[in-house]
C-alpha positions in Angstrom: -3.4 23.3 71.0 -6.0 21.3 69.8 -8.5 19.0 72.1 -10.6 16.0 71.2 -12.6 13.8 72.8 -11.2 10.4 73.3 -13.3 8.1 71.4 -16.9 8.2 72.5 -16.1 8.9 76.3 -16.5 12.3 77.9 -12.8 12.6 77.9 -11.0 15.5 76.5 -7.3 15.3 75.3 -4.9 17.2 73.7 -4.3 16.0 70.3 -0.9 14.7 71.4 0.4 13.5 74.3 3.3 13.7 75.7 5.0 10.0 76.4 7.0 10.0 79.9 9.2 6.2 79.2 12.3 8.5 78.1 12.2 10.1 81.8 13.5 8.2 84.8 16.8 6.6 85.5 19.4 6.0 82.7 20.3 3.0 84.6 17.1 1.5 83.5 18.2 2.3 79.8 21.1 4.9 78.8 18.6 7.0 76.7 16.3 8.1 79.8 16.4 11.5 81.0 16.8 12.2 84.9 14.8 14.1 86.9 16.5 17.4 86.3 17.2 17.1 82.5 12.8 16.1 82.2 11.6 18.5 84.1 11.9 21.0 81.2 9.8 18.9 78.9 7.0 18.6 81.2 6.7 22.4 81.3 7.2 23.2 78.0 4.1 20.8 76.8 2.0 22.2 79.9 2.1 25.8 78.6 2.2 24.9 74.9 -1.5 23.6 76.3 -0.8 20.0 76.1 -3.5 18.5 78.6 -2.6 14.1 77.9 0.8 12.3 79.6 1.3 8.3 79.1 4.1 6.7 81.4 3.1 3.1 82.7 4.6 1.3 85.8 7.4 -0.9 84.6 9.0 2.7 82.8 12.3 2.8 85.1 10.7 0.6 87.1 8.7 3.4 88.7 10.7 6.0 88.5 9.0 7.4 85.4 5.7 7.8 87.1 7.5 9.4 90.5 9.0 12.1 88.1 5.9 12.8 85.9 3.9 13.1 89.0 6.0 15.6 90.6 6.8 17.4 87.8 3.1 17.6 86.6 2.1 18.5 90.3 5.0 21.5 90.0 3.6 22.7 86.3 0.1 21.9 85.7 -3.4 21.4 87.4 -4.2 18.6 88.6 -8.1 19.2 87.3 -6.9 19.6 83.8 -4.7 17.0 83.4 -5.0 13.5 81.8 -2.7 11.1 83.6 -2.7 8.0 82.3 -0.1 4.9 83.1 -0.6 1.1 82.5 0.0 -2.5 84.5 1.2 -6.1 82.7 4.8 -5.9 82.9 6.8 -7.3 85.8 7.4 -4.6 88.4 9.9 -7.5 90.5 11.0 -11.7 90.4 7.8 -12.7 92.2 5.3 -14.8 90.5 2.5 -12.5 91.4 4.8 -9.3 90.4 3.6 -9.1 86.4 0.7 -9.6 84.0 -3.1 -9.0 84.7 -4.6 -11.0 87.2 -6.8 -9.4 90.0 -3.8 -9.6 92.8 -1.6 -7.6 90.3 -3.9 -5.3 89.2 -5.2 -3.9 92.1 -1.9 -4.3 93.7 -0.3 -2.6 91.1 -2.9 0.6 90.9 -2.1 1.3 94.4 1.2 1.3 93.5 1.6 3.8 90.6 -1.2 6.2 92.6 1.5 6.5 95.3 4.2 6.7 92.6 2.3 9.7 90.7 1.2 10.9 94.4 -2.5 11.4 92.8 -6.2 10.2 94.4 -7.5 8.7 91.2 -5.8 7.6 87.5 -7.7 9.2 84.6 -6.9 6.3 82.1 -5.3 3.2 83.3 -4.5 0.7 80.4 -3.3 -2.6 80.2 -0.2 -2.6 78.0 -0.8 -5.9 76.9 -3.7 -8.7 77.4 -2.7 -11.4 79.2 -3.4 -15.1 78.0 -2.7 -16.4 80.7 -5.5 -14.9 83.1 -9.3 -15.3 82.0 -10.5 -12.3 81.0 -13.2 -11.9 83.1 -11.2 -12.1 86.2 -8.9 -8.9 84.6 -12.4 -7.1 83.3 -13.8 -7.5 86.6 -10.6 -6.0 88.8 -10.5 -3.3 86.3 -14.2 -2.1 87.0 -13.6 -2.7 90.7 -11.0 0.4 90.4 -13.0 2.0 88.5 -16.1 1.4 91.0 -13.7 2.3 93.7 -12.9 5.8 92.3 -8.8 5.1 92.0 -9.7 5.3 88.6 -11.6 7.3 85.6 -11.4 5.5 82.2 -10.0 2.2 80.7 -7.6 2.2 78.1 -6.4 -1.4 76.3 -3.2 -1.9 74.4 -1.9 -3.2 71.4 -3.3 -6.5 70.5 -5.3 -9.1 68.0 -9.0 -7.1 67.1 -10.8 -10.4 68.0 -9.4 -9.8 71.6 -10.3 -6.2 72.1 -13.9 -7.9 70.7 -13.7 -9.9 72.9 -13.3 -7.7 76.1 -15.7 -5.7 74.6 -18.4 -8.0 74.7 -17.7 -9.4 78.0 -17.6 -5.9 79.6 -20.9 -5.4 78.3 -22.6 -8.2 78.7 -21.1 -8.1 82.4 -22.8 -4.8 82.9 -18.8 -3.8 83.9 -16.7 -0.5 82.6 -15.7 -0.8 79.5 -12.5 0.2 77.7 -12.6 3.9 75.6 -9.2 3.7 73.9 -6.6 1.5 72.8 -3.1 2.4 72.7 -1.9 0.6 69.5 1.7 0.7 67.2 0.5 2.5 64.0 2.6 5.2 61.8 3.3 5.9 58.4 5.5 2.3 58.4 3.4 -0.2 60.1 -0.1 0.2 59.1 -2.0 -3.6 59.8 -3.5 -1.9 62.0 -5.9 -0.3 59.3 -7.1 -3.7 58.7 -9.3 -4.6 61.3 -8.1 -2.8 64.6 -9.4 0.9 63.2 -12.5 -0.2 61.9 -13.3 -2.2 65.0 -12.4 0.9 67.0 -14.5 3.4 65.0 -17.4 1.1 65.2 -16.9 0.4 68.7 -16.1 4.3 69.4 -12.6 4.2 71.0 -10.2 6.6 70.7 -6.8 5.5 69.6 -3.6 6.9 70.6 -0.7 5.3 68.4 2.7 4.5 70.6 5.7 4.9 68.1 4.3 7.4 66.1 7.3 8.0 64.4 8.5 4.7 63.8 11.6 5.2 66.8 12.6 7.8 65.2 12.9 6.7 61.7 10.4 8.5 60.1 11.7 11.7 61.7 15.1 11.4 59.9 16.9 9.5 62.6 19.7 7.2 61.9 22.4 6.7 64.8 21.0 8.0 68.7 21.8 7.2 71.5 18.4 4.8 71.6 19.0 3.5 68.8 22.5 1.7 70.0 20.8 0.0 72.6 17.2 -0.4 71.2 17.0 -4.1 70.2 13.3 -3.9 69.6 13.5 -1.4 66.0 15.3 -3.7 63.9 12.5 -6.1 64.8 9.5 -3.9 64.1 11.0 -2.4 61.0 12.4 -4.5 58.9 10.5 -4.3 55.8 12.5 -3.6 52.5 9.6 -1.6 51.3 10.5 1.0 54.2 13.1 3.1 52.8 10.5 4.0 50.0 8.1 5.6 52.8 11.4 7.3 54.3 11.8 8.5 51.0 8.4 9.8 50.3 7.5 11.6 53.8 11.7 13.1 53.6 10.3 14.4 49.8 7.1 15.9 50.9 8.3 17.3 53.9 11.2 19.3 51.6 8.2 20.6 49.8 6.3 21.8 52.3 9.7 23.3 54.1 8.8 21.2 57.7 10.6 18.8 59.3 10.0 15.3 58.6 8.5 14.6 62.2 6.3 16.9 61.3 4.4 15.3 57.7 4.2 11.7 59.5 2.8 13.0 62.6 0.5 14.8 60.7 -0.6 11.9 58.2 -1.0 10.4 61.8 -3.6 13.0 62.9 -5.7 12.8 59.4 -6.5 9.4 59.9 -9.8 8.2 61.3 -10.2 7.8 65.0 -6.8 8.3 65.8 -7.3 10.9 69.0 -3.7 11.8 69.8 -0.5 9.8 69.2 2.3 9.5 72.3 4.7 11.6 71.4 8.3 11.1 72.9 10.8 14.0 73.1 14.6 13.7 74.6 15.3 17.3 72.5 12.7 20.3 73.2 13.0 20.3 69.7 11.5 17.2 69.1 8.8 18.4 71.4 7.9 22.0 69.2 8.1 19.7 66.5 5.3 17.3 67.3 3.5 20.5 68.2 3.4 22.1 65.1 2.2 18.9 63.5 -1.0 19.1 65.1 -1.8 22.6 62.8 -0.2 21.1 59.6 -3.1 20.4 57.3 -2.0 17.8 54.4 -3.3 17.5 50.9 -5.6 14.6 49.6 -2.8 14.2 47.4 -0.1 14.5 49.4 -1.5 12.0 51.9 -1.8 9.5 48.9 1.7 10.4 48.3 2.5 9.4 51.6 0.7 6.2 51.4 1.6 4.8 48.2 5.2 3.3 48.5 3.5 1.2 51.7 4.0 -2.7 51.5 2.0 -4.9 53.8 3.9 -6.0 56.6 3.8 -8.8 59.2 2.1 -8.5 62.4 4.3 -6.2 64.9 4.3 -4.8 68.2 2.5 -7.4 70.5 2.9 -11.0 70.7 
């Protein structure tokens, strides 16, 4: 495996991690593995040297982090380990049960540290901003946790670059903690994000870790899944006619190459620019060895431009 630091922070993580939304109760969606059918996953990544796991509150409402924390606790070491969740989506019908004001926040924290039965949250993002709450009240609460040891690092996710700016700047003009990452919808099919959001983060040095790396599945040859019956979000990210001629291209090079085409779009992924490690998600172990190998598949200058030349701008996806 290899490691990076995310961004400009201190923070060493495996060049993927492994996303924990597909484990947790089926009754939350009918894709999610139980307990018993994750555990294996968890395992596998900690002694293929994977270090990085993603889940975030409102994943099975809970459940997700009560597995990964057990299961990481029964695997792994706790020292070595990136845990990383995230708070903004409503966790229960109460008014004060969702989004990012200090009252949820803090409330919320407590809650997934019980869930993942850990002292302190190595990266703890915000899944989305919230308009609705100034800024400087969520900024503040965030460096309160942070002050407070419950947790490490501050990750943001996907949103407009003026409003990561904008966090930025108040952070530091606050004298408060500051966020190192963003977790942000970019692969080989939706790449805005190469307009504004990756320069700002370079510049700014945070490390970004792409959700959707493959596309739901799309760019890794997946038609009809189980996910895919249910999912009503994919035919609204990707609905670009241009598409089919990425498909086409990564299906093509990864022939040549004799890989699996998981494996060429997660490594285009990993040549970019300040992308630290994409959130990988795996209901097949297969899946999983597959995202692994990407990491030590070096690509071409010309078959990346391959890659990249059938790409049509898109509209603005994956936050509102």
């Amino acid at each position: 495996m290899q490691y990076t630091q995310l961004g400009r922070s201190g923070l060493v993580v495996s060049r993927i991690g492994l996303g924990c939304m597909s484990y947790g109760s089926p009754a939350w969606r009918p894709w999610v593995l139980d307990e018993a059918a994750a555990q294996p996953f968890f395992r596998h990544a900690i002694e293929a040297g994977i270090n990085f796991f993603d889940t975030a509150d409102m994943y099975s409402q809970g459940v997700s982090e009560e597995i990964a924390g057990r299961a990481l606790a029964t695997y792994g070491r706790r020292d070595e380990l990136v845990i990383a969740t995230k708070v903004h989506y409503p966790m229960g019908d109460g008014p004060n049960m969702a989004g990012l004001s200090r009252k949820h926040i803090v409330q919320a924290c407590e809650a997934s540290l019980r869930r993942l039965g850990v002292d302190a949250i190595d990266l703890y993002q915000v899944h989305r901003l919230d308009p609705r709450v100034p800024i400087d009240e969520t900024l503040g609460a965030l460096d309160q946790l942070v002050q407070q040891g419950k947790v490490r690092y501050l990750g943001a996710g996907s949103c407009a670059a003026w409003r990561l700016m904008q966090a930025l700047a108040r952070a530091d003009a606050r004298g408060l903690h500051r966020f190192v990452s963003i977790q942000n919808h970019y692969n080989l099919l939706y790449r805005e994000e190469e307009r504004d959001m990756l320069p700002l983060c370079r510049d700014e040095g945070l490390g970004v870790v792409p959700w959707s790396p493959l596309a739901r599945g799309r760019l890794a040859g997946a038609t009809a899944t189980a996910r895919s019956a249910s999912d009503q979000l994919t035919p609204q990210l990707y609905d670009h006619p241009g598409d089919a001629a990425v498909i086409a291209a990564n299906l093509a090079l990864a022939q040549t190459r004799g890989v699996t085409p998981a494996e060429t779009a997660l490594a285009w992924l990993l040549h970019q620019p300040g992308v630290s490690a994409p959130i990988v998600g795996a209901t097949k172990l297969h899946h999983l060895d597959a995202a692994l190998r990407a990491v030590d598949l070096r690509l071409h200058a010309d078959e990346l431009a391959t890659l990249e030349s059938p790409y049509q701008p898109h509209a603005v996806r994956g936050f509102a």
